[in-house]
ROTI-347121 format. One line per 3 residues: number of its first residue (from 1); their letters; for each residue z, y, x of N, C-alpha, C, CB. Coordinates in steps of 0.02 Angstrom, whole numbers, plus 50000, padded with zeros to 5 digits. Glycine has a CB too. Layout:
N
NUM) A) Z:Y:X:Z:Y:X:Z:Y:X:Z:Y:X; ...
This chain:
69
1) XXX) 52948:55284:57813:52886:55248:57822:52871:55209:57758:52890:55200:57882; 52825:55217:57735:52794:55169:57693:52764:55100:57681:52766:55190:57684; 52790:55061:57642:52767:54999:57648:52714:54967:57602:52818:54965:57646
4) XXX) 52675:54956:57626:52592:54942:57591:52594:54864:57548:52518:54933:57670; 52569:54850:57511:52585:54781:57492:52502:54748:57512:52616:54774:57396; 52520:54704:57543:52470:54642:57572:52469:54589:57507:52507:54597:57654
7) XXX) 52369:54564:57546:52354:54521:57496:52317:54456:57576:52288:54567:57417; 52347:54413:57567:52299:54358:57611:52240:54351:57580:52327:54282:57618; 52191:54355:57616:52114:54327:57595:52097:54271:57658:52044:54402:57593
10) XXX) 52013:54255:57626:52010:54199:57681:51951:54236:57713:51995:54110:57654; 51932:54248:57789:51890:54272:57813:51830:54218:57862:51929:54322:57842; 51794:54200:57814:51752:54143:57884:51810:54060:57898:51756:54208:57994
13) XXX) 51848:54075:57841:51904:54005:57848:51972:54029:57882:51870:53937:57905; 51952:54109:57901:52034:54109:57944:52071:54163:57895:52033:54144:58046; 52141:54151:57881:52186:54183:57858:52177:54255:57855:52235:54167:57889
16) XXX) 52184:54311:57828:52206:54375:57855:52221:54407:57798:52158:54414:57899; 52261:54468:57813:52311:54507:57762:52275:54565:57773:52399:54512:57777; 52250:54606:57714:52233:54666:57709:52272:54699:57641:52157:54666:57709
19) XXX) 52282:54755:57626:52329:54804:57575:52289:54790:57507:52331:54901:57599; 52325:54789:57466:52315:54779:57403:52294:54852:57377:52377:54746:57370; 52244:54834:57347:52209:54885:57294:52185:54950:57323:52259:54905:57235
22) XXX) 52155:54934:57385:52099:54997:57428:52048:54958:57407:52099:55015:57525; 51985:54990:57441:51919:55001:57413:51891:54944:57465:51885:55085:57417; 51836:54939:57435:51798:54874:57486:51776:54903:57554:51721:54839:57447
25) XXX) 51737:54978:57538:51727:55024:57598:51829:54996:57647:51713:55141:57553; 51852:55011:57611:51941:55019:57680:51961:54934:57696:52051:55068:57620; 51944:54891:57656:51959:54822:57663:51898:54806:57717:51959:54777:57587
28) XXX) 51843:54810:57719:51793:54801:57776:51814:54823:57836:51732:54834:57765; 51837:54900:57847:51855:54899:57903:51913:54898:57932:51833:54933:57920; 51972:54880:57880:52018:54834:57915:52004:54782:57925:52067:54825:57895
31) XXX) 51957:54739:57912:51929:54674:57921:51868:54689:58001:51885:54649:57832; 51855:54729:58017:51825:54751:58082:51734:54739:58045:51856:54688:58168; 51726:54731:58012:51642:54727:57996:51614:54791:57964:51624:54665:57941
34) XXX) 51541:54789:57972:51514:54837:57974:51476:54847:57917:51486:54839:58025; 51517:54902:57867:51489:54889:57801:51427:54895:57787:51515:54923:57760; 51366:54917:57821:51296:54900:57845:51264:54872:57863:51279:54910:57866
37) XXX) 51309:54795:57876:51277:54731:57882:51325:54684:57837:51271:54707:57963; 51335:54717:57762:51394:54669:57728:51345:54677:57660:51495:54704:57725; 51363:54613:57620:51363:54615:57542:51418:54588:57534:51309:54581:57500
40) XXX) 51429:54615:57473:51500:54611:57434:51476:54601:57375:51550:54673:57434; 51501:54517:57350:51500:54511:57267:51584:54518:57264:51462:54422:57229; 51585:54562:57203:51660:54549:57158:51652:54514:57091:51698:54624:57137
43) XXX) 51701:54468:57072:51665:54431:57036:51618:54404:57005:51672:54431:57023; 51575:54381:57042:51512:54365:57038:51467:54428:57023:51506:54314:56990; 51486:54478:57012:51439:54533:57031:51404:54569:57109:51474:54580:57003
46) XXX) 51362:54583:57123:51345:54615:57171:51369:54677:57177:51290:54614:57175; 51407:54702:57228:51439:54790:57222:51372:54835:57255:51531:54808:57286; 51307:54873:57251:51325:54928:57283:51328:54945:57334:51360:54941:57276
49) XXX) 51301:54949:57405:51342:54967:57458:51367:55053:57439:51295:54955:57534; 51323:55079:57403:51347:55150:57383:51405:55147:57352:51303:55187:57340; 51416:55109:57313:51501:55102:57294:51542:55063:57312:51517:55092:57237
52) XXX) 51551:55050:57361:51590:55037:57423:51667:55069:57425:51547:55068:57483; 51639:55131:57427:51706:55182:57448:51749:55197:57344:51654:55295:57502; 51710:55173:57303:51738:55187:57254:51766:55110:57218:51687:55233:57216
55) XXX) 51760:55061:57236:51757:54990:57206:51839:54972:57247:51672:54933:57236; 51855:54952:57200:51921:54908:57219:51902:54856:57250:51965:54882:57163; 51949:54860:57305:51935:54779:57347:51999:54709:57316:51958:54797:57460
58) XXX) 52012:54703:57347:52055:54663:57346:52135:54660:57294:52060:54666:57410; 52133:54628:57225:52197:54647:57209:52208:54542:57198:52204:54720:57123; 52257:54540:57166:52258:54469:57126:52213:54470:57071:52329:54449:57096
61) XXX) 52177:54423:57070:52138:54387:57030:52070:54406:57026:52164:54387:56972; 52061:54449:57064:51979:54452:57098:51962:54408:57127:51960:54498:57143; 51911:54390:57131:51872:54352:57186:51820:54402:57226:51827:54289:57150
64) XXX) 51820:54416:57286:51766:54428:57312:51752:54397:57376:51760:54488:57313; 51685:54403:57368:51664:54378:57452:51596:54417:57475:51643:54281:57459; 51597:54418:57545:51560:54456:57561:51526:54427:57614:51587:54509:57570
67) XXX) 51472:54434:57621:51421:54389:57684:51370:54445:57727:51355:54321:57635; 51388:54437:57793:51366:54452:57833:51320:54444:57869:51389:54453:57847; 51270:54492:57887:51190:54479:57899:51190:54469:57968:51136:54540:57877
């Protein structure tokens, strides 16, 4: 079995662990939201929802956040 390496983020103020260095498309829906009602800035950039599935989500020293409509 393979072991994934986790990153804590903060979701809405609450804790949660999603895998280091998948795509914002795979971090959304381990996070249960609907990447069709999401924006995603990565460092202060706006991503794309079209590049979603190609954009790194979550590693150390990113910032992103994403707000829900």
């Amino acid at each position: 079995m393979e072991l994934k390496e986790s990153i804590a983020i903060h979701v809405n103020g609450d804790l949660r662990h999603v895998t280091v260095g998948i795509s914002i498309a795979d971090m959304l829906a381990e996070l249960g939201l609907d990447a069709r009602k999401v924006a995603v800035e990565r460092n202060f950039e706006i991503v794309p929802r079209s590049s979603f599935a190609a954009a790194r989500g979550p590693t150390p020293g990113v910032m992103l956040r994403a707000i829900q409509s």
